[in-house]
C-alpha positions as CSV (number, residue, x, y, z in Angstrom):
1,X,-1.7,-69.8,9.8
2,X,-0.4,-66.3,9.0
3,X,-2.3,-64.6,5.7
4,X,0.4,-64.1,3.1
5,X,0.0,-60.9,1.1
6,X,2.4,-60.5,-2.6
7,X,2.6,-56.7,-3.0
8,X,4.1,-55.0,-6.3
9,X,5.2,-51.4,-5.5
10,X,6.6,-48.4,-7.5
11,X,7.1,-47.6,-11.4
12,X,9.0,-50.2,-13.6
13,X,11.9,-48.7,-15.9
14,X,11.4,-49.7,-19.4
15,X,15.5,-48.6,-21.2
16,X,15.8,-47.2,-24.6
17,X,19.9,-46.9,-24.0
18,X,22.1,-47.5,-21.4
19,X,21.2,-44.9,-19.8
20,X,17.5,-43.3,-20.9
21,X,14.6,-45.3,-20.3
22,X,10.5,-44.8,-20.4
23,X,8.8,-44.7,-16.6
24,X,6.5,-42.9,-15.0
25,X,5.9,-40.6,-11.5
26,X,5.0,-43.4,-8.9
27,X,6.8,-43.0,-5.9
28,X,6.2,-46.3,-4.3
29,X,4.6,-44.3,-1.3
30,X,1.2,-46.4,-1.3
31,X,3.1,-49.9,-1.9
32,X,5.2,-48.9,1.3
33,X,2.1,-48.0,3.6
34,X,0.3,-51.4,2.3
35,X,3.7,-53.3,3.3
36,X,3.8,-51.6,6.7
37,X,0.1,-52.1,7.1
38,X,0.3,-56.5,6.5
39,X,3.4,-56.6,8.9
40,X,1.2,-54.7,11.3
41,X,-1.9,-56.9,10.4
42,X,1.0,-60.4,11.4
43,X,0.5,-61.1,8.1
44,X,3.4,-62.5,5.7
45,X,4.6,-60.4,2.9
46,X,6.6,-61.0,-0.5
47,X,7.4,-57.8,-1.9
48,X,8.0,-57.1,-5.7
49,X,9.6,-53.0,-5.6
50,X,10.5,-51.4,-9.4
51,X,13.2,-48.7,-8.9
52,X,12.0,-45.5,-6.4
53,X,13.8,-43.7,-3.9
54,X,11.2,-45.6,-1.1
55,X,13.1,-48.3,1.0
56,X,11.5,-51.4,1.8
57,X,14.0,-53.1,4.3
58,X,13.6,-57.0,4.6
59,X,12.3,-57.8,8.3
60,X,11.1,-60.7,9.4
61,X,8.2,-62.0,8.3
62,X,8.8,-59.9,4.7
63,X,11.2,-60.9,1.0
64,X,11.4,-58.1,-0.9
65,X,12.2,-58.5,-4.7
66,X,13.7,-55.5,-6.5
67,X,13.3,-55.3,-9.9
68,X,13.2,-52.9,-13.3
69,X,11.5,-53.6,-16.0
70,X,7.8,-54.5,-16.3
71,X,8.8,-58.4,-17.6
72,X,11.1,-58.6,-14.8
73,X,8.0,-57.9,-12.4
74,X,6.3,-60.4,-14.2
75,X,8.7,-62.9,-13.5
76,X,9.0,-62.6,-10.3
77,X,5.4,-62.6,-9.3
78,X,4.7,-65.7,-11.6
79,X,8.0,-67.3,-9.6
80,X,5.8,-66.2,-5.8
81,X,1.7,-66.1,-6.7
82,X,1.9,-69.9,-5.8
83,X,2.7,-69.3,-2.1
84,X,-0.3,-65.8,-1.9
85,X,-3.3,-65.4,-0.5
86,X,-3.8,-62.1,-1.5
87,X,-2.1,-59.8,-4.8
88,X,-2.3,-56.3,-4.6
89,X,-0.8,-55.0,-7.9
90,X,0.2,-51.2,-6.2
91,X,3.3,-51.1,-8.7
92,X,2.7,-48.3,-11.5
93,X,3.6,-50.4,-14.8
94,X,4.8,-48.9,-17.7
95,X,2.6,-50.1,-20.5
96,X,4.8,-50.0,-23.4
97,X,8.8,-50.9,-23.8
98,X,11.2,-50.0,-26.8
99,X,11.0,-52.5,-29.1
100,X,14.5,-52.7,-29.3
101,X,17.3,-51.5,-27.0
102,X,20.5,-49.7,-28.0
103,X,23.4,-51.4,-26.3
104,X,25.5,-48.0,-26.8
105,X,24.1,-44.3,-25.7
106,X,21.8,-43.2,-28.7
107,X,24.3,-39.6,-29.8
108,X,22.4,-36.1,-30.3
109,X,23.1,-35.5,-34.2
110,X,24.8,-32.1,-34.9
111,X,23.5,-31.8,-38.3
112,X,20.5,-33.6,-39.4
113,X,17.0,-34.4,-38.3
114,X,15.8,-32.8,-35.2
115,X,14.1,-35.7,-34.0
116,X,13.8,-39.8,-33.3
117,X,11.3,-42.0,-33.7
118,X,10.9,-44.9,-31.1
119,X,9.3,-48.2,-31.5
120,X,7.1,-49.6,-29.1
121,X,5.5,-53.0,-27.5
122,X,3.1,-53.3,-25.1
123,X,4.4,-54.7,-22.0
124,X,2.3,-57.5,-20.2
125,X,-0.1,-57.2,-18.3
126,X,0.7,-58.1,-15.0
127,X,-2.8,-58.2,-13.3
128,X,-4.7,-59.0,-15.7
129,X,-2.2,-62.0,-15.7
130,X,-2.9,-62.7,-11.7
131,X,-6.4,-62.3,-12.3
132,X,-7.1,-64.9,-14.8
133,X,-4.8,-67.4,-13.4
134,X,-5.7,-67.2,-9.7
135,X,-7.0,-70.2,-7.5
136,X,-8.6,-68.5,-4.5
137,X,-6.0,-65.8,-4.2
138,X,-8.1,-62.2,-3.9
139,X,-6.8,-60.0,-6.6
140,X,-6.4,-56.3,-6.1
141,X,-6.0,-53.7,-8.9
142,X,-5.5,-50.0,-8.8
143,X,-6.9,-48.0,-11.6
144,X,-5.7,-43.9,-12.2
145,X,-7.2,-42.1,-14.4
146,X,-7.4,-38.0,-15.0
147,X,-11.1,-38.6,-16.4
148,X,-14.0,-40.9,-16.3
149,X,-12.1,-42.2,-13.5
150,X,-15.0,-44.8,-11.9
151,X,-16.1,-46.0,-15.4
152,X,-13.1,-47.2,-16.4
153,X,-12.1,-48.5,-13.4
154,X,-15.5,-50.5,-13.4
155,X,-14.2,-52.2,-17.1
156,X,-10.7,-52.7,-15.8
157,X,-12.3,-54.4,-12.4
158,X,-14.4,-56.7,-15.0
159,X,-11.8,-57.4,-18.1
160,X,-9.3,-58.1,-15.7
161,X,-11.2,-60.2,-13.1
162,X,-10.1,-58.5,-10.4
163,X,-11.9,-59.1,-6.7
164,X,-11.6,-55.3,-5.7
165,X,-10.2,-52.1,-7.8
166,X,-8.5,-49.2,-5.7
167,X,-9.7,-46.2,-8.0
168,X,-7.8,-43.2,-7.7
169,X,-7.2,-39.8,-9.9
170,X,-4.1,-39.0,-11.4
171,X,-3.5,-36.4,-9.5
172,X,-2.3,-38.2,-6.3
173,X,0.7,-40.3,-7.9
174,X,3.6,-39.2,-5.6
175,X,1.4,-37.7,-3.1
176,X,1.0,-37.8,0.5
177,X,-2.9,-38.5,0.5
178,X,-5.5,-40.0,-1.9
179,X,-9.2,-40.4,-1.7
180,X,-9.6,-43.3,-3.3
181,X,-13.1,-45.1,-4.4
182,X,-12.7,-49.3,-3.5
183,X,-15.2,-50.8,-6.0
184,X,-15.9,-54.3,-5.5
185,X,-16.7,-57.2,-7.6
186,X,-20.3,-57.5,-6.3
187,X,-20.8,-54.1,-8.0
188,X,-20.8,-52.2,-4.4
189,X,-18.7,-49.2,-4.1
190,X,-16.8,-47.6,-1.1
191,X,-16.2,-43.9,-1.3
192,X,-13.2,-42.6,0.7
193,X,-12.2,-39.5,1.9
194,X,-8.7,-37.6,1.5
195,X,-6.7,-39.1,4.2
196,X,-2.9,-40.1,4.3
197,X,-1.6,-43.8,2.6
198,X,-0.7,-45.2,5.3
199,X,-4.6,-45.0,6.4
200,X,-5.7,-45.5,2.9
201,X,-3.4,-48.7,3.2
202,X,-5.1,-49.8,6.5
203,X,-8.8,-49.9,4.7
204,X,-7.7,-51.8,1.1
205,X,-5.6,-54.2,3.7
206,X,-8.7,-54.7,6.0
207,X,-11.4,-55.1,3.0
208,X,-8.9,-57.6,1.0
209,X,-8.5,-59.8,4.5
210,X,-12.4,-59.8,4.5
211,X,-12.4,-60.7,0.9
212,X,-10.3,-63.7,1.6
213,X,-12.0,-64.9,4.9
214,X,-15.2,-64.8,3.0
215,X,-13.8,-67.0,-0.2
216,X,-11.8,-69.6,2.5
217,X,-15.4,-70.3,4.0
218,X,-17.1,-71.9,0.9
């Protein structure tokens, strides 16, 4: 029986007014090249894509979800966990929301104060969510950070339960290439080099697949 892999891909959109919301630079580049990568692999895929310019097209085999907001993505990967072997959490999650949204378009005051305070909620936390109520679904997590990048990736791997962490620097959100660090739950750590997605794809599918064969065998 085929493997089946739920992916989350891209930024979430968290709206302040019709028209303004809170997001963030993820293209959806590396969720794409991990989708491509499972169909190659035969594997099934469910797809759960926030708002970017990358198309995933339904083909056989993979359902994509679209959403926007961060309790949307939620949703939907509570509604399609049940039916995964394997969660990669790829998508770039906006951490907070407004507390409240306007329903019309906030208006620039003429006269008056020359600024606006907004409200915010954290948003939940979507793997931390997969990771503590998994069965023996692997859980992947990607941590970016512009410092102290493998130490907090380390804590976020632990706090969050997480089988494997894909630790990247900030600086390759909407690039072409990372070099990612995979650090595993065992405490072992794989160092990559700067290569394209699609092959950075091909390694995190490859280790979580040997992840999951090793768990099915107990």
């Amino acid at each position: 029986m085929a493997i089946t892999i739920l992916i989350t891909s891209g930024p979430t959109r968290e709206y302040i007014d019709p028209v303004r919301f809170i997001s963030n630079a993820s293209s959806g580049k590396m969720g794409k090249a991990l989708v491509d990568e499972a169909l190659k692999q035969k594997c099934n895929v469910i797809v759960v894509k926030g708002p970017s310019d990358i198309d995933i097209p339904k083909r056989k085999n993979c359902k994509v979800i679209n959403v926007i907001s961060a309790k949307e993505m939620l949703a939907a990967v509570k509604q399609k966990l049940k039916f995964a072997d394997i969660f990669i959490g790829a998508s770039a999650v906006s951490d907070y929301r407004p507390i409240e949204r306007s329903k019309t378009k906030i208006k620039k005051t003429v006269i008056g104060n020359d600024t606006i305070t907004l409200t915010l909620v954290k948003n939940p936390d979507i793997i931390r969510y997969v990771g503590f109520h998994k069965e023996k679904q692997v859980v992947v997590g990607f941590a970016l950070e512009s410092k102290n990048l493998l130490s907090y990736a380390k804590t976020k791997l632990k706090e969050k339960n997480l089988d494997m962490i894909v630790a990247n620097d900030a600086s390759t959100i909407s690039s072409n290439k990372s070099a990612p660090t995979l650090i595993f739950k065992n405490g072992s750590m794989k160092k990559m080099k700067l290569m394209s997605k699609e092959k950075v794809a091909k390694e995190i599918i490859n280790e979580s697949i040997g992840i999951y064969k090793t768990i099915k065998t107990r």
